[in-house]
C-alpha positions, 0 to 999 in steps of 0.5 A: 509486482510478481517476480518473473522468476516465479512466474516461469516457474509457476504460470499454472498455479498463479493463474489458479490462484488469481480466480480468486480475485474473479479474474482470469489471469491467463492472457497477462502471464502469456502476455509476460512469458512472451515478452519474458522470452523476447527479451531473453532471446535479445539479451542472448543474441546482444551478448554474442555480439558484444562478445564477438566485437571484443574478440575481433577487437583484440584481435584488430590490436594483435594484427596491428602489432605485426604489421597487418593493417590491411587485414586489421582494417577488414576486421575494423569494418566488421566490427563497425557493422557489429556495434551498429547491430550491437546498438539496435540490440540494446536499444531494442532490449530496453523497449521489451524489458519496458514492455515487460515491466509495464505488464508485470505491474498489470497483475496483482499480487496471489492471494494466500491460501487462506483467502476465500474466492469472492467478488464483492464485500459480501463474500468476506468472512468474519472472523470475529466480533467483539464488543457491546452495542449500545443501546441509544436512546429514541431520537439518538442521532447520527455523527453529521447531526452531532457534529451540527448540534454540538458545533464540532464540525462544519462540513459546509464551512469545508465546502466554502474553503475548498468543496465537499469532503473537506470538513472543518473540525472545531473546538472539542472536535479539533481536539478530540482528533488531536487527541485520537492521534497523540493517542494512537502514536503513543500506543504504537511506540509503546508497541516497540514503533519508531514514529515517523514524520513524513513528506505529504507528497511523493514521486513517481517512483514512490507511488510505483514503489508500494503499487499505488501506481499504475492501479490507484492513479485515477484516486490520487490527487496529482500535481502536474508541475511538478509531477507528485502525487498527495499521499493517500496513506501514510504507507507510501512514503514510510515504506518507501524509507527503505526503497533500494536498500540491502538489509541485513538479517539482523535489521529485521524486524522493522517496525514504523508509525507515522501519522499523515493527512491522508488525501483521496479522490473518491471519485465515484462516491456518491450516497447517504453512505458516504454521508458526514464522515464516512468518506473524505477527501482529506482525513487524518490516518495513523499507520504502522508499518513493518519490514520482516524477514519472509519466516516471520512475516504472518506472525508479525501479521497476526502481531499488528491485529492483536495490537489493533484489537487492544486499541479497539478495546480501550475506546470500549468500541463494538468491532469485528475483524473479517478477512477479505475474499480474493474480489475485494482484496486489495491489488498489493495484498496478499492476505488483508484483515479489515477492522469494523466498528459498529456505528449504532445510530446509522446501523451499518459498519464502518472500515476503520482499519486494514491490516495487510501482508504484501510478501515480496509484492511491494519489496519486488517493485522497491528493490528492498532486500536482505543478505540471507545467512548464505550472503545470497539478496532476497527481497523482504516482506512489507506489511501495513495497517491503520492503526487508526484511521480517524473519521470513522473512529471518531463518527463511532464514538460521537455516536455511541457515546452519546446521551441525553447530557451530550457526548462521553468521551472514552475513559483513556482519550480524556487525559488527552482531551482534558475533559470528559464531555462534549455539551 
């Protein structure tokens, strides 16, 4: 959420900056100036009339003192009459200041400088590439015919559970996620991230806290009894570890690794491009996330995608890094990498990873701050990443891994797996 500070202050660089994103912001920031102003003008009017109220009741307790109950009483009327326009002001107040807030979710966060204008996927830029494409032999097959072939995945056993999107991991593919996650939690702690092991379903609040809510509503999986939502990243309830927090300098930075079952709606989704594993409605995701001060926040960016490329690179995968355009960056995102790898025997990259600095967006609607050296709050910077996301990971290795002899594993994955084929 943009800070109405910053909004008063900036209105016309914010609205230049948002045509980034193709939209054009000007009706919601006037939309928010007015309200901002409306609830100004109430909060005003309501101080001098509490201020009044306290003065003539002071002054009621004086004339009682003295013996003038008559005129004490006239003042008692009038201060009858200012607690009721007192009790209006306040009630009225809460109405705009809710009005107020329910817009300021409405707008996304502003890009940074370096994001390019855009409106689609097809507008981003990549940065950069690295890794060989294999080369397959003919016949070479996709992940969803691997999976059938070497029984390491039914996805029609996931359909009669539970419905599409669901699939049931067997075997060497149960244990070839275990070991993708051990793995990835054990390179994230090796990287100085505390792991974390965190509920699956979260309130309201936690959902409004990292942006999810409003925006995301629709692509979550709700439980309307109890009014929580299944987490679609583990970036909700680990950032939320700190929502309402003050923090002091020297915390920073703190550095988090979680791994959740991840559950999203998709709705919409349709295509032999979300074919297999390409798009689920539960999928296993590992995650780091970062609380840094505002001076070191795209360093510490710059960090998590080194440490991501290093992974990429010890599961000998061929990835590239773009960086997104304002129309395909995320809603939260102030600046976004999205890691590909490439899957060779669909011929098309898959997402398996975005990294992100969300500057103060996220802190604003958390309340997470710091004391600065001035002992003045400021709200902090959060970050976040997949590091990694598994089931395109994992397509991209059963596909560009296979031979004639079956499925290699990657050289670093076997201590985990406890062999080094999948026949």
């Amino acid at each position: 959420m943009l800070q109405i500070q910053n909004i008063r202050e900036n209105q016309e660089s914010i609205i230049t900056a948002l045509k980034k994103r193709s939209i054009d912001a000007e009706p919601m920031i006037s939309k928010v100036l007015e309200l901002d102003e409306k609830r100004r003008s109430i909060q005003t009017e309501l101080d001098a009339t509490l201020a009044e109220s306290n003065k003539l009741s002071k002054e009621i307790g004086m004339l009682f003192k003295t013996g003038k109950a008559q005129e004490a009483n006239v003042l008692k009327e009038k201060t009858a009459g200012l607690k009721e326009a007192s009790k209006k002001l306040g009630e009225d107040l809460n109405t705009t200041a809710d009005e107020l807030q329910q817009q300021l979710y409405l707008i996304p966060n502003v890009p940074h400088e370096s994001v390019p204008a855009g409106n689609s996927e097809e507008d981003n830029e990549e940065i950069f590439k690295e890794g060989d494409i294999p080369t397959l032999s003919q016949g070479a097959l996709p992940h969803w015919e691997l999976a059938k072939k070497y029984d390491i995945i039914d996805f029609e056993l996931g359909v009669k559970i539970t419905g599409a999107g669901f699939p049931v991991y067997k075997g060497k593919g149960a244990r070839l996620q275990r070991a993708l996650i051990a793995y990835f939690l054990d390179k994230n702690a090796e990287a100085g991230y505390t792991e974390m092991q965190v509920p699956l379903m979260v309130n309201e609040d936690s959902g409004y806290g990292t942006g999810q809510l409003p925006d995301k509503e629709g692509q979550m999986y709700h439980v309307q009894a109890d009014d929580l939502y299944l987490i679609p990243t583990a970036e909700v309830p680990v950032t939320n570890l700190h929502r309402g927090d003050l923090l002091a300098e020297s915390d920073f930075p703190i550095k988090y690794t979680g791994y959740t079952p991840c559950f999203r709606r998709e709705a919409g989704s349709y295509g032999a491009h979300v074919r297999g594993l390409n798009r689920l409605h539960q999928f296993d995701k590992v995650e780091i996330v970062r609380m840094e001060h505002p001076n070191n926040s795209y360093q510490a960016l710059d960090e998590m995608v080194e440490h991501v490329k290093n992974i990429l690179r010890e599961l000998k995968l061929p990835y590239r890094i773009l960086r997104l355009c304002g129309g395909d960056l995320g809603f939260t995102s102030a600046l976004t990498f999205d890691f590909e790898v490439f899957s060779t025997a669909q011929d098309r990259w898959l997402e398996i990873s975005s990294v992100s600095n969300f500057e103060t967006f996220q802190a604003n609607r958390l309340k997470l701050r710091y004391k600065d050296e001035n002992g003045k709050s400021q709200l902090a910077h959060t970050l976040n990443g997949s590091s990694l996301a598994l089931p395109r990971v994992l397509a991209g290795i059963l596909e560009n891994y296979q031979t004639d002899e079956g499925i290699k594993i990657p050289d670093v994955l076997v201590p985990y797996c406890g062999f080094d084929t999948i026949d």
